[in-house]
Structures are given as structure tokens and as C-alpha cells.
PyMOL Python script that loads the backbone (N, CA, C, O; Angstrom):
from pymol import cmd

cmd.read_pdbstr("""\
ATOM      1  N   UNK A   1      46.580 -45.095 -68.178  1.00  0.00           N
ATOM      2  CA  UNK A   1      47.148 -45.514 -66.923  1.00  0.00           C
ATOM      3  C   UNK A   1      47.801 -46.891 -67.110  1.00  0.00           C
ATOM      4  O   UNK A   1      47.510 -47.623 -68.056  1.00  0.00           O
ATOM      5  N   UNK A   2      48.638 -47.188 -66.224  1.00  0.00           N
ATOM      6  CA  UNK A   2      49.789 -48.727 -66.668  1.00  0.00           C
ATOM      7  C   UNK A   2      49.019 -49.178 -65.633  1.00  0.00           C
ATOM      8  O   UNK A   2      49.793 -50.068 -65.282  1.00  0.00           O
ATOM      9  N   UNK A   3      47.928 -49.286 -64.715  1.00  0.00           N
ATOM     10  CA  UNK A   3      47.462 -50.247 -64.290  1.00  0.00           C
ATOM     11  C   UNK A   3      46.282 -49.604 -63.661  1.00  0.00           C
ATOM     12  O   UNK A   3      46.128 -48.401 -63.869  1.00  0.00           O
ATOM     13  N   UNK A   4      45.401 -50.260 -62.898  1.00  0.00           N
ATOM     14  CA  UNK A   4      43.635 -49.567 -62.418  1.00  0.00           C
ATOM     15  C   UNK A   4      44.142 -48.971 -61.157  1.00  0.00           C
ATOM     16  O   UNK A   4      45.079 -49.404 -60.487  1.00  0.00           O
ATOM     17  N   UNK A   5      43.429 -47.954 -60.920  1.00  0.00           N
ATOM     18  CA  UNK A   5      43.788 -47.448 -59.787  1.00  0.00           C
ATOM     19  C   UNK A   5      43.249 -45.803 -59.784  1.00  0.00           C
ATOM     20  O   UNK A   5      42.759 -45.230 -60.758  1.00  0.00           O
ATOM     21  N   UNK A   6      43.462 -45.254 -58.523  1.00  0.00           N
ATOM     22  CA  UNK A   6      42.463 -44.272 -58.370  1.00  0.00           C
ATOM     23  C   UNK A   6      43.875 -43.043 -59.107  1.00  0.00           C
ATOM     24  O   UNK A   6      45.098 -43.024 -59.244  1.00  0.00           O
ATOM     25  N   UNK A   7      42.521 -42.070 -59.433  1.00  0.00           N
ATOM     26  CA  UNK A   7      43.308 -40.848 -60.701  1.00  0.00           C
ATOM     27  C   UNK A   7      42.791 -39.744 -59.903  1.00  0.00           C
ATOM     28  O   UNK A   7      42.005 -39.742 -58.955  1.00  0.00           O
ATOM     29  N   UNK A   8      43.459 -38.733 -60.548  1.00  0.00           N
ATOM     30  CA  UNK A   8      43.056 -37.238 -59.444  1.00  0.00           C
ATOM     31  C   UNK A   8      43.813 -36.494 -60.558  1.00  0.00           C
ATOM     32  O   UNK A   8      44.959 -36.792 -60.895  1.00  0.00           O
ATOM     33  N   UNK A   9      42.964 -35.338 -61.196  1.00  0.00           N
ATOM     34  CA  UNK A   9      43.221 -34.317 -61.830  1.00  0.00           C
ATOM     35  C   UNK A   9      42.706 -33.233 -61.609  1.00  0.00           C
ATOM     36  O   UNK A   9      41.480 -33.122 -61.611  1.00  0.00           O
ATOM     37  N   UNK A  10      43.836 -31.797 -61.276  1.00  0.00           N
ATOM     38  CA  UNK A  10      43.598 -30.749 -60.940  1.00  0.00           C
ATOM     39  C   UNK A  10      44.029 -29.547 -61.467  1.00  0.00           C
ATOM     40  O   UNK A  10      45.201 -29.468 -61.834  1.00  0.00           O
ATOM     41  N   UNK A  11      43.332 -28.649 -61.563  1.00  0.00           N
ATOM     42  CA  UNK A  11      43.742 -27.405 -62.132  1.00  0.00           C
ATOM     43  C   UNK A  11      44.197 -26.146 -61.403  1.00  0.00           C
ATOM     44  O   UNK A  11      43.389 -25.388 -60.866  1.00  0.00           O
ATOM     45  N   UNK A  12      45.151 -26.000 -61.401  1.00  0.00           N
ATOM     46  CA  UNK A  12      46.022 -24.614 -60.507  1.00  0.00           C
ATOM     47  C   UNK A  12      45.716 -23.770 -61.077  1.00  0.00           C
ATOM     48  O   UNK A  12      45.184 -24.145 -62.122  1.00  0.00           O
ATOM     49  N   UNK A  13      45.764 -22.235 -60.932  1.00  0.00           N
ATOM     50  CA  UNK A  13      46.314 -21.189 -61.367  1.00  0.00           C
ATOM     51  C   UNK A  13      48.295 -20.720 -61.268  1.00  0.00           C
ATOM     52  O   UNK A  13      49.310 -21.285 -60.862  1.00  0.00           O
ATOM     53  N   UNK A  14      48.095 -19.948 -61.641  1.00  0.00           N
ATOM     54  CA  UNK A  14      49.778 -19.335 -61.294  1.00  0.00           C
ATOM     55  C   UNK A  14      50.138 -19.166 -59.836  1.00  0.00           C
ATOM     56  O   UNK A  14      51.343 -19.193 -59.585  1.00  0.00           O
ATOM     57  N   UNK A  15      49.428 -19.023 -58.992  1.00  0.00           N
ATOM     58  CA  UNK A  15      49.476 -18.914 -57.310  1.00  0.00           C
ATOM     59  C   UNK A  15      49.250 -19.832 -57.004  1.00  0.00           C
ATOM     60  O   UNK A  15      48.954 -19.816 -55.810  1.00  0.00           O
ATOM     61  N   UNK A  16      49.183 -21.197 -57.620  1.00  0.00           N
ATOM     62  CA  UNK A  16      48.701 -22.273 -56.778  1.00  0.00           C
ATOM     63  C   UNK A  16      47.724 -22.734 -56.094  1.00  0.00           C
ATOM     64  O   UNK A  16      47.753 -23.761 -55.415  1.00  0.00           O
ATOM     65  N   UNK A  17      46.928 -22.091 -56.222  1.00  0.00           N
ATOM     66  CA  UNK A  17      45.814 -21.831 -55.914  1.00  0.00           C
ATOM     67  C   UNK A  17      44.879 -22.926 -56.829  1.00  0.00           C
ATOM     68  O   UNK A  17      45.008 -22.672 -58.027  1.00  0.00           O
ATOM     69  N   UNK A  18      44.034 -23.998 -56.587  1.00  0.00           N
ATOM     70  CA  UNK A  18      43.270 -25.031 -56.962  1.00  0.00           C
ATOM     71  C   UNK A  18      41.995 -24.149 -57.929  1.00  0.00           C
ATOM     72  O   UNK A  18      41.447 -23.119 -57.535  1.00  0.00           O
ATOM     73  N   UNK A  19      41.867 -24.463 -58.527  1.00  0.00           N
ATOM     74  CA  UNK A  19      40.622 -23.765 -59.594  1.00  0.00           C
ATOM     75  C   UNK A  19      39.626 -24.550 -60.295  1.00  0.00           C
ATOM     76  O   UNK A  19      38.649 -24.077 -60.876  1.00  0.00           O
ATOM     77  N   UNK A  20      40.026 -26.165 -60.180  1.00  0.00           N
ATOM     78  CA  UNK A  20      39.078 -27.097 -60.717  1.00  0.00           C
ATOM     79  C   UNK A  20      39.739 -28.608 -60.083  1.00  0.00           C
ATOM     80  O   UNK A  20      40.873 -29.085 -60.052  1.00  0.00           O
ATOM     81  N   UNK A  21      38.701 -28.955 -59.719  1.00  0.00           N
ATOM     82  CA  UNK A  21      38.930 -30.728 -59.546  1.00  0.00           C
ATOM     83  C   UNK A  21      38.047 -31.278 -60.826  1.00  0.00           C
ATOM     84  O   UNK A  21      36.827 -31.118 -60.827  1.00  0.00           O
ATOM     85  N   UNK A  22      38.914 -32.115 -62.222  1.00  0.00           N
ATOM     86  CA  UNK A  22      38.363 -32.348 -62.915  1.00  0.00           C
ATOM     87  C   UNK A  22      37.887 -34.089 -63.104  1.00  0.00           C
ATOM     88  O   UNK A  22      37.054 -34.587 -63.860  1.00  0.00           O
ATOM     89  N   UNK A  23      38.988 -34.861 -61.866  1.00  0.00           N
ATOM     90  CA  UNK A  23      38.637 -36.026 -62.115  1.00  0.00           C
ATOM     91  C   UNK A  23      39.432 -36.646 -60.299  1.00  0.00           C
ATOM     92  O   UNK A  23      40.464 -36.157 -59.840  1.00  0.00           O
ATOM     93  N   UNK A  24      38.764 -37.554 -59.731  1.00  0.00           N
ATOM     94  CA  UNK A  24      39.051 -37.792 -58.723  1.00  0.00           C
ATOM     95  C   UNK A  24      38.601 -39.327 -58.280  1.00  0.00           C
ATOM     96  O   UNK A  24      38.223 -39.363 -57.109  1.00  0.00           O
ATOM     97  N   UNK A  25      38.559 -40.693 -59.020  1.00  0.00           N
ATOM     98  CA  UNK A  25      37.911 -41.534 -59.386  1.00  0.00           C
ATOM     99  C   UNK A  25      39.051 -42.820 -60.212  1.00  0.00           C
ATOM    100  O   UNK A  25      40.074 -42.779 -60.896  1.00  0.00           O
ATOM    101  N   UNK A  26      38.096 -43.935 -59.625  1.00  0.00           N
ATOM    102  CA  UNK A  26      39.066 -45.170 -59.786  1.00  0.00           C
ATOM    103  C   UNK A  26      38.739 -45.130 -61.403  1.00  0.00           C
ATOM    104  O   UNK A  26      37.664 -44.800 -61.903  1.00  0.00           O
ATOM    105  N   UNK A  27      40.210 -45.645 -62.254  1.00  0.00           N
ATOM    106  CA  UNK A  27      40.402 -45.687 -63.811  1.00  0.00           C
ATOM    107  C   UNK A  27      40.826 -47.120 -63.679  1.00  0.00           C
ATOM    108  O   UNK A  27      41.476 -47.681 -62.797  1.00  0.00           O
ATOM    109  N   UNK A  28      40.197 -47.639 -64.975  1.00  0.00           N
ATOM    110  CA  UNK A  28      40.899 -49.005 -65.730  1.00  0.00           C
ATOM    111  C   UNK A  28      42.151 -48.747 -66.799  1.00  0.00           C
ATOM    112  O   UNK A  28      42.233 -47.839 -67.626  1.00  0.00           O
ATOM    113  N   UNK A  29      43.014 -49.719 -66.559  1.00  0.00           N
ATOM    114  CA  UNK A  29      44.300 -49.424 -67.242  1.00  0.00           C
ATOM    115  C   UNK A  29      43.896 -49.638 -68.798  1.00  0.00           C
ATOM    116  O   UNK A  29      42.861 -50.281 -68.973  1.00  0.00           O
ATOM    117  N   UNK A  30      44.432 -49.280 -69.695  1.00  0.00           N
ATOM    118  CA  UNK A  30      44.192 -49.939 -70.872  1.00  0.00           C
ATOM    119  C   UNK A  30      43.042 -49.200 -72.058  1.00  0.00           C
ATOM    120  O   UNK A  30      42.757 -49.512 -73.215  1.00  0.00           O
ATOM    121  N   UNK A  31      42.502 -47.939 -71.020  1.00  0.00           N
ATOM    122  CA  UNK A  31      41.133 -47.503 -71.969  1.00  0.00           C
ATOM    123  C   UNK A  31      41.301 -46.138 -71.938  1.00  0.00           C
ATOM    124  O   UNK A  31      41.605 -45.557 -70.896  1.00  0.00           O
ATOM    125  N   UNK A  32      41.051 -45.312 -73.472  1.00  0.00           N
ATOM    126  CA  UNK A  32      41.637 -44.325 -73.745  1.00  0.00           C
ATOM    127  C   UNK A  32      40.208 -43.445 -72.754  1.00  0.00           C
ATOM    128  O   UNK A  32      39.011 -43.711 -72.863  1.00  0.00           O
ATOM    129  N   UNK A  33      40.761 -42.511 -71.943  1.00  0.00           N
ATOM    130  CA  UNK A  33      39.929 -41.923 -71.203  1.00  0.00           C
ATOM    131  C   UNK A  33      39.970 -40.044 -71.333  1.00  0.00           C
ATOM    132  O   UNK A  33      41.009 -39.446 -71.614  1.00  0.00           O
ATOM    133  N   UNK A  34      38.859 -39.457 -71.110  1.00  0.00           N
ATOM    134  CA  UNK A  34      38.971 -38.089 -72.025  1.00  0.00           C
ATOM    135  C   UNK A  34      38.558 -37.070 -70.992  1.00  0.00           C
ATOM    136  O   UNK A  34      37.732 -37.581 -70.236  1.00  0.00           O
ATOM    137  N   UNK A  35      38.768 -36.099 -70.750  1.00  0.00           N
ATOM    138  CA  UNK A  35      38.026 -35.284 -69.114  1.00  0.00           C
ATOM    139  C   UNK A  35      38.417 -33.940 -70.177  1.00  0.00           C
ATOM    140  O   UNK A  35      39.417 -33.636 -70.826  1.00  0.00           O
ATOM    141  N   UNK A  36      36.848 -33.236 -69.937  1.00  0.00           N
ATOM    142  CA  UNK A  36      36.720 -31.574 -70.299  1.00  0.00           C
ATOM    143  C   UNK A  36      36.753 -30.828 -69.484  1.00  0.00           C
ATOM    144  O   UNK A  36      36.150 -30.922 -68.414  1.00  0.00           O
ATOM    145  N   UNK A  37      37.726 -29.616 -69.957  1.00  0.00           N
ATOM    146  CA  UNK A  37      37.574 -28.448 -68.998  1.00  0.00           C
ATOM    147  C   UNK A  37      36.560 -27.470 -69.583  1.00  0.00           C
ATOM    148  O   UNK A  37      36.575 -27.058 -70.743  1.00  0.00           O
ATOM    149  N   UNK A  38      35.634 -27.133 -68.587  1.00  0.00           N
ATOM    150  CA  UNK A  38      34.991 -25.982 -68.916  1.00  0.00           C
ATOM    151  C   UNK A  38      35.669 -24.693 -68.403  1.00  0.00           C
ATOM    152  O   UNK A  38      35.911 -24.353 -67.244  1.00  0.00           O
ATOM    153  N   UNK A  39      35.957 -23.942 -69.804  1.00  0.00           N
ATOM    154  CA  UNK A  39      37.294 -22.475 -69.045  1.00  0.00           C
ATOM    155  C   UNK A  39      36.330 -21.168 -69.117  1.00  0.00           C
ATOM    156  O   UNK A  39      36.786 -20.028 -69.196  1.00  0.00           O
ATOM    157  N   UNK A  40      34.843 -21.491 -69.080  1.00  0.00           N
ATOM    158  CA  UNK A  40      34.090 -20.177 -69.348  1.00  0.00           C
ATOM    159  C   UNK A  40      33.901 -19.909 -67.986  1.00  0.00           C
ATOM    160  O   UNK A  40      32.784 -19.446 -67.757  1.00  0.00           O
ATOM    161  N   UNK A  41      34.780 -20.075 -66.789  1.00  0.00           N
ATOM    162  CA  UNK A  41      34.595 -19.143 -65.628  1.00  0.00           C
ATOM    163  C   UNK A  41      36.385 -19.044 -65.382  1.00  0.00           C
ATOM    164  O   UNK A  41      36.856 -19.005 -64.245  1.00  0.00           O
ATOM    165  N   UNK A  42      36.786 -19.030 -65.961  1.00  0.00           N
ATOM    166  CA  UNK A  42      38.466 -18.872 -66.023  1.00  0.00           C
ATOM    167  C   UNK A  42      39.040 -17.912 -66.431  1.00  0.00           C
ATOM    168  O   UNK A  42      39.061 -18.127 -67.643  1.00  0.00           O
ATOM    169  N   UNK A  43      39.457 -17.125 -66.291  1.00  0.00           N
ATOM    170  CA  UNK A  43      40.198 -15.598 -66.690  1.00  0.00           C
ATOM    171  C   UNK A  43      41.249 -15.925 -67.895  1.00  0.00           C
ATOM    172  O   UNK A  43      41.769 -16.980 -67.534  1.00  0.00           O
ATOM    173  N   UNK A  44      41.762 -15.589 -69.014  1.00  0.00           N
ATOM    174  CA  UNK A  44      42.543 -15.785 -69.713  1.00  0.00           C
ATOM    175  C   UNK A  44      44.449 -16.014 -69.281  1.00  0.00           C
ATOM    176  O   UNK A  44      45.082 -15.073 -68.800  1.00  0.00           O
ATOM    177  N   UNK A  45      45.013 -17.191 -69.523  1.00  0.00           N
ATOM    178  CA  UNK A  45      45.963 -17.275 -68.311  1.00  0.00           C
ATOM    179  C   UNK A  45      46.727 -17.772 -68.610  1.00  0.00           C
ATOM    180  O   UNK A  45      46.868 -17.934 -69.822  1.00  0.00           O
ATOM    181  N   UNK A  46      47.682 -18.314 -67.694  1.00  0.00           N
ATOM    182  CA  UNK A  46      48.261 -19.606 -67.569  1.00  0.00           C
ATOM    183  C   UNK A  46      48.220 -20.123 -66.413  1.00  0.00           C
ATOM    184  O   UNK A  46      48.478 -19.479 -65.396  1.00  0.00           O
ATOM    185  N   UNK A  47      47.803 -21.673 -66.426  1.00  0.00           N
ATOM    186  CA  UNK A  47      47.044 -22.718 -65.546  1.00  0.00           C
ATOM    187  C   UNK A  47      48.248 -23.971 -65.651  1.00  0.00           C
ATOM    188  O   UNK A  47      48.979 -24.131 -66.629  1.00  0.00           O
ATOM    189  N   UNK A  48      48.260 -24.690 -64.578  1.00  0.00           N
ATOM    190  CA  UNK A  48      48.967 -25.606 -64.664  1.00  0.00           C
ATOM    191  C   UNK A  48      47.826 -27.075 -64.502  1.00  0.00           C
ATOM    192  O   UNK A  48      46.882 -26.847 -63.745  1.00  0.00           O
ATOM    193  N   UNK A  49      47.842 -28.125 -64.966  1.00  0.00           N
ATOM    194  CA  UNK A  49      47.137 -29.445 -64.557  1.00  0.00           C
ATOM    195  C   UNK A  49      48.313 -30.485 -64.318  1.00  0.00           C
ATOM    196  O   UNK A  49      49.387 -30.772 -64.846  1.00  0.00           O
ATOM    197  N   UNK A  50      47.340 -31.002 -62.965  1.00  0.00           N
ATOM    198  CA  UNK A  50      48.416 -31.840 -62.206  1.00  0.00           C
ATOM    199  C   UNK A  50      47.408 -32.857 -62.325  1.00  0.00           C
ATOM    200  O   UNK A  50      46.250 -32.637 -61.971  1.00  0.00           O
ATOM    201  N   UNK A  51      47.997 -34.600 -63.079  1.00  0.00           N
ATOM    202  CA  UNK A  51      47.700 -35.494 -62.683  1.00  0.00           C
ATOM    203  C   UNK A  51      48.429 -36.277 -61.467  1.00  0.00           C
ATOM    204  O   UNK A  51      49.642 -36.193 -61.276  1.00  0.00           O
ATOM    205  N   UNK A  52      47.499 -37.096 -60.616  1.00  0.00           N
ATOM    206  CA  UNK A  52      48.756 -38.121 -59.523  1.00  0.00           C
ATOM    207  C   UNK A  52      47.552 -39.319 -59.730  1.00  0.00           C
ATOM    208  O   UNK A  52      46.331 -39.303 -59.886  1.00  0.00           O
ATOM    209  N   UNK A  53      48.462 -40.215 -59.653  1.00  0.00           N
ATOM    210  CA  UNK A  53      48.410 -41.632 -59.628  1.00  0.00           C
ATOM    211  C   UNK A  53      49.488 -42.103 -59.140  1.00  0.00           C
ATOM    212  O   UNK A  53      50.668 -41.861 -59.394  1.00  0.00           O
ATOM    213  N   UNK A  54      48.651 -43.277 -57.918  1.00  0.00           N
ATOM    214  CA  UNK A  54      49.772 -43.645 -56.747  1.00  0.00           C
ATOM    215  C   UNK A  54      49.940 -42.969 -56.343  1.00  0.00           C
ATOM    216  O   UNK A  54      49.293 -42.146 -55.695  1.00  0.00           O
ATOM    217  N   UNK A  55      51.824 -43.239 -56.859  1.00  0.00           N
ATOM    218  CA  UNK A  55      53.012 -41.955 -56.020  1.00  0.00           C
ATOM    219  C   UNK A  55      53.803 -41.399 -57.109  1.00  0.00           C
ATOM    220  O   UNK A  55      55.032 -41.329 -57.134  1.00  0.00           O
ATOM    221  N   UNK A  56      52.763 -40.900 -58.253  1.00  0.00           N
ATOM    222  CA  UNK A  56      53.629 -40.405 -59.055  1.00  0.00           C
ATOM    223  C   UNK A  56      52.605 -39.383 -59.874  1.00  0.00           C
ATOM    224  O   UNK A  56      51.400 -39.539 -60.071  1.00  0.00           O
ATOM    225  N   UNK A  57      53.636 -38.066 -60.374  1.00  0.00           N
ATOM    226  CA  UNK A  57      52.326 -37.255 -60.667  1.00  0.00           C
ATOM    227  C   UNK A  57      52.580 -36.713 -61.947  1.00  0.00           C
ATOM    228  O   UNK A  57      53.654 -36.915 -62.513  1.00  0.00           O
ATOM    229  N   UNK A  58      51.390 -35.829 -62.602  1.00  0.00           N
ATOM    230  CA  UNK A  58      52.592 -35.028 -63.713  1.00  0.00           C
ATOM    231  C   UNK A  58      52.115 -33.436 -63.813  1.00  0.00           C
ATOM    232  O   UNK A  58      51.051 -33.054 -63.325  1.00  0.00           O
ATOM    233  N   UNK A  59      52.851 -32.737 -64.368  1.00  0.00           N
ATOM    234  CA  UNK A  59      52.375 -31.791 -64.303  1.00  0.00           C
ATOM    235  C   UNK A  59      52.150 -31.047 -65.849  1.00  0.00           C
ATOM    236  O   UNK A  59      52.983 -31.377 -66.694  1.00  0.00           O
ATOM    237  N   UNK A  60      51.322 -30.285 -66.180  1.00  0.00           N
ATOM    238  CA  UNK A  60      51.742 -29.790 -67.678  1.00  0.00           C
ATOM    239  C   UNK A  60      51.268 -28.193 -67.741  1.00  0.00           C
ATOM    240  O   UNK A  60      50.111 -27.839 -67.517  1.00  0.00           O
ATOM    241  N   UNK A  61      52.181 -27.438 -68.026  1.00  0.00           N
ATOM    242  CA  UNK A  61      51.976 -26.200 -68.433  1.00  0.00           C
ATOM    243  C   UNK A  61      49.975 -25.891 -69.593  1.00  0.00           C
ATOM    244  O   UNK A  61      49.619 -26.632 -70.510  1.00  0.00           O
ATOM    245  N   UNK A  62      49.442 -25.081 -69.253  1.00  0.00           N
ATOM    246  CA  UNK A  62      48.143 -25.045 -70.209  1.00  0.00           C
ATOM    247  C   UNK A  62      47.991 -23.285 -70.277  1.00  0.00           C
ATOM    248  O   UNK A  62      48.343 -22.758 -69.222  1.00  0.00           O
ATOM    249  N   UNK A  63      47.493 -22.259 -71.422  1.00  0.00           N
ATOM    250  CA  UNK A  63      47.359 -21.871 -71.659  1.00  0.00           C
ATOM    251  C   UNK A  63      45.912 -21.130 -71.976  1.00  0.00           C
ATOM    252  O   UNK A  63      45.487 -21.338 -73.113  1.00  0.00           O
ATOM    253  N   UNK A  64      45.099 -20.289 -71.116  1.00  0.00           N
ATOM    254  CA  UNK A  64      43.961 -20.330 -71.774  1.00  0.00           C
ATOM    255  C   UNK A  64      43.606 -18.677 -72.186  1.00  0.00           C
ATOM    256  O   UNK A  64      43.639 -17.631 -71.539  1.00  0.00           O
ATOM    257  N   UNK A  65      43.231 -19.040 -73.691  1.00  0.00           N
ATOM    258  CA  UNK A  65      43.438 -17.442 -74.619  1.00  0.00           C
ATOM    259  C   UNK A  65      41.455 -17.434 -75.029  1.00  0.00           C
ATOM    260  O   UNK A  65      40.889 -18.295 -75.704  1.00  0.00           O
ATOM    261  N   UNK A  66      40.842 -16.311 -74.432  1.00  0.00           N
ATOM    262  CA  UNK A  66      39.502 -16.279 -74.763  1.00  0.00           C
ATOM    263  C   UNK A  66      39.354 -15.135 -75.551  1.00  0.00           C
ATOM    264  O   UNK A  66      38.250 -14.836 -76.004  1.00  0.00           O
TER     265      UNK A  66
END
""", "prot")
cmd.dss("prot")
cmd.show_as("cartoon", "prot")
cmd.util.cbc("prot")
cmd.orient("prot")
């Protein structure tokens, strides 16, 4: 993160549909920080994870092959 401030990471499915809140909690800028997904209740897929901080978010394509 480029500065402290509250983080929010989430896991979609393909419908948009919310499937995990993995992080929702104030971060310090500057410190390499690590969050696990547990995908053993997850159907084999494709999932999207959305970080936002502030007013800005990201999104990244994820893949999960069991």
C-alpha cells in the first residue's frame, strides 16, 4: 500500500456474486503483507479478486483448477 489506510479484499465468482471476504482491516504502508485463500469450498472456476483502497480498486482475473 503507498500509504496506511483501511484495505478490503474480495472474492467474486463469475456472477458476481461475493464468495469470500478475505481481508477488511487497517494496513501499514511499507510492509510486505500476505492473505490466504482457502479454495477447498470453491468449485473449480474462474473467480475474480477485488482489492479497494480509498477510492481506488483493482481487480485480477484468478483461476481455480482442483
Amino acid at each position: 500500500m503507498p500509504e496506511d489506510g483501511r484495505v478490503k479484499l474480495r472474492v467474486y465468482n463469475m456472477l458476481g456474486e461475493e464468495v469470500a471476504m478475505l481481508l477488511n482491516e487497517d494496513r501499514k504502508a511499507g510492509i510486505y503483507h500476505q492473505v490466504v485463500l482457502d479454495g477447498s469450498r470453491l468449485a473449480s472456476g474462474v473467480y475474480f479478486s477485488r482489492v479497494e483502497f480509498k477510492d481506488k480498486q483493482l481487480v485480477k482475473k484468478m483461476v481455480m483448477v482442483k
